[in-house]
Every structure is written in C-alpha cells, then in structure tokens.
GUBA-30053 format. One record per residue (C-alpha): x, y, z; chain. Coordinates in steps of 0.1 Angstrom, whole numbers, padded with zeros to 4 digits. Example, Ala and Ser with C-alpha at 12.3 -4.5 7.8 and 13.67 -1.06 7.14 Angstrom:
! residues 2
      x      y      z  chain
   0123  -0045   0078      A
   0137  -0011   0071      A
***
This chain:
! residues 329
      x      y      z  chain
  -0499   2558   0708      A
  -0510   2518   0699      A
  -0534   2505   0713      A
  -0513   2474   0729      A
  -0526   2437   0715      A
  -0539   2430   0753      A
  -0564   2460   0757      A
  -0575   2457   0720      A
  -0587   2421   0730      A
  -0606   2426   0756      A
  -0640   2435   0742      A
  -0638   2405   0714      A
  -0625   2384   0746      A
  -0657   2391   0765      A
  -0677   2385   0739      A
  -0661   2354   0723      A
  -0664   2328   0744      A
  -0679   2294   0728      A
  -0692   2258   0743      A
  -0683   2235   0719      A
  -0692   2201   0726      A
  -0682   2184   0689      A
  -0648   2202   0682      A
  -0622   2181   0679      A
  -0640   2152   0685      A
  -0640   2156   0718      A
  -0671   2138   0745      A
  -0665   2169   0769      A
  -0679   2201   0765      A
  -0650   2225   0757      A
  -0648   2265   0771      A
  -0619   2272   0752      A
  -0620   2308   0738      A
  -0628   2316   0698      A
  -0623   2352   0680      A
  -0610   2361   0648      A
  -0575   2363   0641      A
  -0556   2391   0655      A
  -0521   2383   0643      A
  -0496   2408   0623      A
  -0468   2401   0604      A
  -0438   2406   0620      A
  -0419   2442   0619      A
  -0400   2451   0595      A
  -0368   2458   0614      A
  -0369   2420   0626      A
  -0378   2428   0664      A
  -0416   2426   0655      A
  -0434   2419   0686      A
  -0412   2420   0711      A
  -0395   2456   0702      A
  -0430   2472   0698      A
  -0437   2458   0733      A
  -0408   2475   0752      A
  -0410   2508   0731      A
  -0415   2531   0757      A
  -0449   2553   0759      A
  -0452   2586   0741      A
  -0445   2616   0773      A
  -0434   2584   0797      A
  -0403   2569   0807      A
  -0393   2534   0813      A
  -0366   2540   0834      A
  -0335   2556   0836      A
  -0343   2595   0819      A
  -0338   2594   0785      A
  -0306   2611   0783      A
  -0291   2584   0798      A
  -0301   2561   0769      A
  -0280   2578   0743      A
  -0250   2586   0766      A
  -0215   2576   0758      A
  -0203   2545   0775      A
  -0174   2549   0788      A
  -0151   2529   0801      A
  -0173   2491   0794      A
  -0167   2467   0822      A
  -0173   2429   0823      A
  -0200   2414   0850      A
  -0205   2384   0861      A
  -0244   2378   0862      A
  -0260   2346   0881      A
  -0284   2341   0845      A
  -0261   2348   0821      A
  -0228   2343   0831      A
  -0204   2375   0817      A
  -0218   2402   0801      A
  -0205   2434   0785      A
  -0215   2463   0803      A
  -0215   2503   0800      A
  -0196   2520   0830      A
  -0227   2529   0844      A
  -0233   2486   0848      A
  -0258   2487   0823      A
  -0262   2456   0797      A
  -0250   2457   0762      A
  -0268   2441   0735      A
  -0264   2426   0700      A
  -0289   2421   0675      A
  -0292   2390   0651      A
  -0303   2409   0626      A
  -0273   2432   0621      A
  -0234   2424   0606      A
  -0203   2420   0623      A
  -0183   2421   0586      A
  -0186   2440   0577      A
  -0202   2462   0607      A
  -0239   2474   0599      A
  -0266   2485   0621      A
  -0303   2474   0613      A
  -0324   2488   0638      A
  -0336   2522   0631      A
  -0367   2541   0641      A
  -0388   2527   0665      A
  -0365   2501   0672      A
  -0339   2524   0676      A
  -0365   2537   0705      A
  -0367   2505   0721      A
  -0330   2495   0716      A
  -0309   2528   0721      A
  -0274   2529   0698      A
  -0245   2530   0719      A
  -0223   2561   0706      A
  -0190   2552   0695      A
  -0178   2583   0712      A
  -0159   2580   0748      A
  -0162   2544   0748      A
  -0129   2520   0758      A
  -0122   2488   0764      A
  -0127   2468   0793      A
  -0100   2463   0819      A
  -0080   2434   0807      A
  -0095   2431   0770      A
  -0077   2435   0740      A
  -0088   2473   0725      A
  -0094   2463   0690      A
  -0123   2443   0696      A
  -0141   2476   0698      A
  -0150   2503   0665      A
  -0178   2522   0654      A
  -0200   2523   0624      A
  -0219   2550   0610      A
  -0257   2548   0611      A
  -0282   2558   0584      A
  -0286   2589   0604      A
  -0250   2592   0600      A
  -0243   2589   0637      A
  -0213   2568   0647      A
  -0222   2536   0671      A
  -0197   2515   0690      A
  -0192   2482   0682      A
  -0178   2452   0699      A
  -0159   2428   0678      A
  -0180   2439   0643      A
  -0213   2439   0662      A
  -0232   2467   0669      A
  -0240   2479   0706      A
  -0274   2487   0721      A
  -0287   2488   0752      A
  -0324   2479   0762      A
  -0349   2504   0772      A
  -0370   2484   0800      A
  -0337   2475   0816      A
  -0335   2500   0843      A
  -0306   2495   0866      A
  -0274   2479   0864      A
  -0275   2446   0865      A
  -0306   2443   0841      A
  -0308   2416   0813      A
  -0342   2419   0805      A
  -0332   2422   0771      A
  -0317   2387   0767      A
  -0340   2366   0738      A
  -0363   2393   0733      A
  -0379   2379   0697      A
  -0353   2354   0696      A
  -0328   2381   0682      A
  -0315   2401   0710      A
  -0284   2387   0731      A
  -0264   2403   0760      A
  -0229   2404   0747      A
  -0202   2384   0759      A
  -0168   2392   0761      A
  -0155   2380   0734      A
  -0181   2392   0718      A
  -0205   2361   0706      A
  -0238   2362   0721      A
  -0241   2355   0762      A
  -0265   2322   0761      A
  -0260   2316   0801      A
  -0293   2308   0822      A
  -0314   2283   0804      A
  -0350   2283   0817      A
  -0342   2315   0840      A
  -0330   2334   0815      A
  -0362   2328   0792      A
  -0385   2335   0816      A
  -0364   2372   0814      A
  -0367   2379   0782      A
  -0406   2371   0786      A
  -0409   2394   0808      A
  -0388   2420   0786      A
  -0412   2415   0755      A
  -0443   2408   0774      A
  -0457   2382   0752      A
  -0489   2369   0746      A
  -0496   2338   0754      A
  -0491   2323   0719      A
  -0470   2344   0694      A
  -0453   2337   0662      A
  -0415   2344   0654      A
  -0398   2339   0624      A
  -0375   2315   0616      A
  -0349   2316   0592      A
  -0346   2280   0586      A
  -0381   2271   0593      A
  -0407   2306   0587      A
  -0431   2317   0610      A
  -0432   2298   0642      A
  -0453   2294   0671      A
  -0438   2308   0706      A
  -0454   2307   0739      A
  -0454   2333   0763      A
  -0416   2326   0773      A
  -0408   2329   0737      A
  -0401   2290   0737      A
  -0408   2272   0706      A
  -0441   2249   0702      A
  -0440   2216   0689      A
  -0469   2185   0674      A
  -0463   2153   0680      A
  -0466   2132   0648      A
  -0485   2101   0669      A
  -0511   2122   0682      A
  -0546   2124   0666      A
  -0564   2152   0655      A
  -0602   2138   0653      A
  -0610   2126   0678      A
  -0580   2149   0694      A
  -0556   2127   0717      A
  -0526   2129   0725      A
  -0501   2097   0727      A
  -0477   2117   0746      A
  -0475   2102   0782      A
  -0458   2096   0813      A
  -0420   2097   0810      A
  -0427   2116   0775      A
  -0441   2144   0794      A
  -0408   2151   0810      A
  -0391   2157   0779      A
  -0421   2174   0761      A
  -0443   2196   0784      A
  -0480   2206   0774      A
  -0486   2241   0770      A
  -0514   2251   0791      A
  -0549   2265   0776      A
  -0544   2301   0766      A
  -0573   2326   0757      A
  -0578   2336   0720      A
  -0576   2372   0734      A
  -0542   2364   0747      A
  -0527   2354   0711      A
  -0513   2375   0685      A
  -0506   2358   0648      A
  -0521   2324   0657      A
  -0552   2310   0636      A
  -0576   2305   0669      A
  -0610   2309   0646      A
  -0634   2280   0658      A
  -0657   2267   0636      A
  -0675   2244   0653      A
  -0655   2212   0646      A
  -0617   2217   0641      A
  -0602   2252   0657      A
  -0584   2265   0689      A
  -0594   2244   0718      A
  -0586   2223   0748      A
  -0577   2190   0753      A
  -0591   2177   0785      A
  -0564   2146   0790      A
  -0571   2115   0804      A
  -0547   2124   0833      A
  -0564   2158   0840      A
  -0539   2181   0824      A
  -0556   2206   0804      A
  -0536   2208   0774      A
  -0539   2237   0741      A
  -0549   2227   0707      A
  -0543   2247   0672      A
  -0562   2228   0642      A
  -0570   2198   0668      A
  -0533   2192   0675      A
  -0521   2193   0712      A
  -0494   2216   0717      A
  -0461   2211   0738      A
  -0429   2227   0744      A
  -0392   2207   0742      A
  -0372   2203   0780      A
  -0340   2205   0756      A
  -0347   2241   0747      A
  -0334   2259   0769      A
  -0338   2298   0756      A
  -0356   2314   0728      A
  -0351   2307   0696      A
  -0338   2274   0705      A
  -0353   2245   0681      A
  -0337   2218   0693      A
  -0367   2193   0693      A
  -0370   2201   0655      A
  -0376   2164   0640      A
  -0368   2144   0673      A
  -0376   2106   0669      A
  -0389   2119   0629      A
  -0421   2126   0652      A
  -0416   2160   0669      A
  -0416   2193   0645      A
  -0425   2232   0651      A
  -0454   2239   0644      A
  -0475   2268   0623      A
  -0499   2288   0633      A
  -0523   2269   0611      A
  -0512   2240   0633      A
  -0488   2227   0598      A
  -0459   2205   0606      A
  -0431   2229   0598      A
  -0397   2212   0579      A
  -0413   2177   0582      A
  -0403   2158   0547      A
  -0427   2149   0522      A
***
C-alpha cells in the first residue's frame, strides 16, 4: 500500500519549520513552513492526484461491497440534485461519471488499472435508458481488457468509488476531469462553490496541488481544486501585495498552507525568496510561492475553471515555480 502524501510529511513537517526574518523582504519575522519538494508528476492515466487519493485501501472497502461496483446498471434514472442539478444515475441512485480524458467519437475508454479501481466501468450489459430519454444515446465500447462498458451519448460510464449512497457526487471535479453526467449527456456543471468544495472532499487535496492544463501546463490548485492566480502589480521584494479592498472580493487570498501539506509545489526556502507568508497590512495572512502572493478568482466557480486567466492583462495562473503561466512576452 502507499504511503499517502499526508503521513509521508509529517516527520519532514516537524522538523522543517524555519524563522525567517529577511525572506521576501519582509520587516516581520515569518513561521511559514520550508521542506524539500515533495511534488510528482501527474499519473499517467490523467486522474493523478486525485484518483490515487480515492483508490480504495488494499483488504478495505470504501463503501458499498465491491460487487456492487462492477454491477450492471439497470434501468438508469435521472435525479435532480440540489449541487448539481440533473444527473445520470444507476437504478440503484448511484452517480454516473464521465471522464475528460476519454472519447465520445469515437467511444474510447482511458482509465484502466488503478484508475479503473477508483473509477469502476459501468458494464454495458443490462443497462437501458432512462424513462423518457431517447434509447440511442446509450452503447457500449470494448475495453483493453476486452470488457464491454456502457456509454452515454459516446462517453464512457463510471461510477466513483468514495461515493457511497445514492445521492453521492463526490466525484464531481475530481482533478478537474471527472463530471457527473447530465442528461443529455455533456458534463453536469451545477453547484458552483458547493459543488467544489465536493469534489475536494472526493480527492482529499493538499493544500496546494498542481493539475495540468491543456492550454496552460501544470497549474497550481488549492485544496478545493480551484485555480491560483499572481497579480502582475504586486511586488515580489519587498513582497506586497496591491490587491485591496473591493479587489479582494473578486480575488480572494489563499490562506498560509504548510509545506507538509503541498504536493508538486516548489516550497524550498532559501533564506531570501521561497514559500512564505505575507503578513498584510490589513491582517490577512496571505501565501507566497517565489515572493508572489497568492489568490484565487470569485468567477471560478468549479475546478478546472480558469476564468481569471489574463483579467485586466494583470491576473494569470500561476506555476509552481510561482511563473506567470500564458502571460505574453
């Protein structure tokens, strides 16, 4: 079994912890934590932290008995969630997923092996339509195990393994690739803010992640999966940030997060630039990567969303080297 990013911290946590009264060019003595960098690339199969997170635990169960996983569907239903809006659903009211990372045309699955594990196939076998939707919207495609999954509309099926009872949308933005399905079958994006702080839950995040992006690359997320941002006007040395008042509203500071509770993110402190804290003027406490405050867009509304990429010409994603991602040169 892994050892999970959280436990494996612990000991370099304890152990890491660093005054450091010139970094950043800060007056103020600064607690933030330093370690060295415990990021990984992503996974392979394109669910990278977030599958490997809800796999469940070698002998253990995460819910509803395995079996149950892997059985047919029957006869799918639509439900009508409060964060979501409709979503596709087994007969059994459990929540039926598609993954970005697949094809609708033609149909191909791309989630084998451990993500398979997290994110059960639903078999094509059994399965019908929902009452009052048109039949052809569902088929099947054969897997590289040569298994036949249902699809919906082109799109591979799955349900989510740490959603136990009907209802359940954990799954919704895990790794900014998994989506409840909809009816007619695009991806259910209902829920905004509540429906993030689900899938955070779902991939248990650290507190600052990467994802990747495929118009932008590797990404910093926060713990909700949400997108992090620099602001072009702040300073790096001495650190401040020029985002104030009313600019808070739209562009929230992400709080101080432990170098233990990061995965992917360059937090090595060497004395004078690194991963620490602004302490603001107005007393928010705000996280720095490379001497660059961090913040978080109010127009985002679930993971994956990179709406405040190049507000204003000011506001870009950032790296985890703290870079100004797709800002022109």
């Amino acid at each position: 079994m892994k050892t999970s990013w959280r436990s494996a911290s612990l000991v370099a946590s304890a152990a890491a912890v660093l005054v450091l009264t010139t970094a950043c060019g800060q007056d103020k003595a600064d607690t933030s934590t330093g370690s060295q960098n415990v990021g990984a690339a992503p996974a392979a199969n394109g669910y990278g932290s977030a599958g490997a997170a809800a796999s469940p635990s070698t002998g253990a169960n995460t819910g509803a008995d395995a079996g149950a996983q892997t059985q047919s569907a029957g006869q799918l239903a639509v439900a009508d969630t409060d964060k979501l809006g409709e979503v596709v659903t087994d007969s059994a009211g459990m929540t039926l997923y598609r993954f970005d990372k697949d094809t609708a045309e033609p149909p191909k699955s791309n989630c084998d092996g451990d993500c398979a594990t997290a994110w059960p196939p639903v078999p094509a076998s059994g399965a019908t339509a929902p009452i009052g939707v048109d039949k052809t919207l569902l088929g099947e495609v054969t897997r590289t195990d040569g298994s036949k999954q249902l699809t919906y509309e082109g799109w591979p099926l799955y349900r989510f393994a740490k959603d136990t009872k009907a209802g359940d949308t954990k799954g919704q933005g895990v790794g900014g690739t998994w989506y409840a399905t909809a009816p007619d079958g695009k991806k259910a994006s209902g829920g905004g803010e509540a429906a993030a702080g689900g899938s955070a839950e779902a991939a248990d995040l650290p507190g600052l992640s990467t994802r990747n992006d495929p118009e932008l690359g590797e990404v910093v997320v926060d713990k909700n999966g949400m997108t992090v941002y620099r602001f072009e006007k702040d300073v790096p040395w001495p650190m401040k940030s020029n985002c104030v008042g009313e600019c808070l509203e739209k562009w929230p500071v992400v709080a101080p997060v432990d170098a233990a509770d990061t995965k992917g993110i360059d937090n090595k402190n060497d004395g004078r630039r690194g991963y620490v804290v602004n302490n603001r003027p107005d007393g928010l406490k705000q996280q720095s990567i490379d001497c660059w405050p961090l913040y978080t867009f109010a127009g985002d509304k679930k993971p994956g969303d990179t709406n405040g990429q190049g507000v204003g010409g000011t506001w870009y994603a950032i790296s985890p080297e703290g870079k100004p991602l797709g800002k022109p040169k």
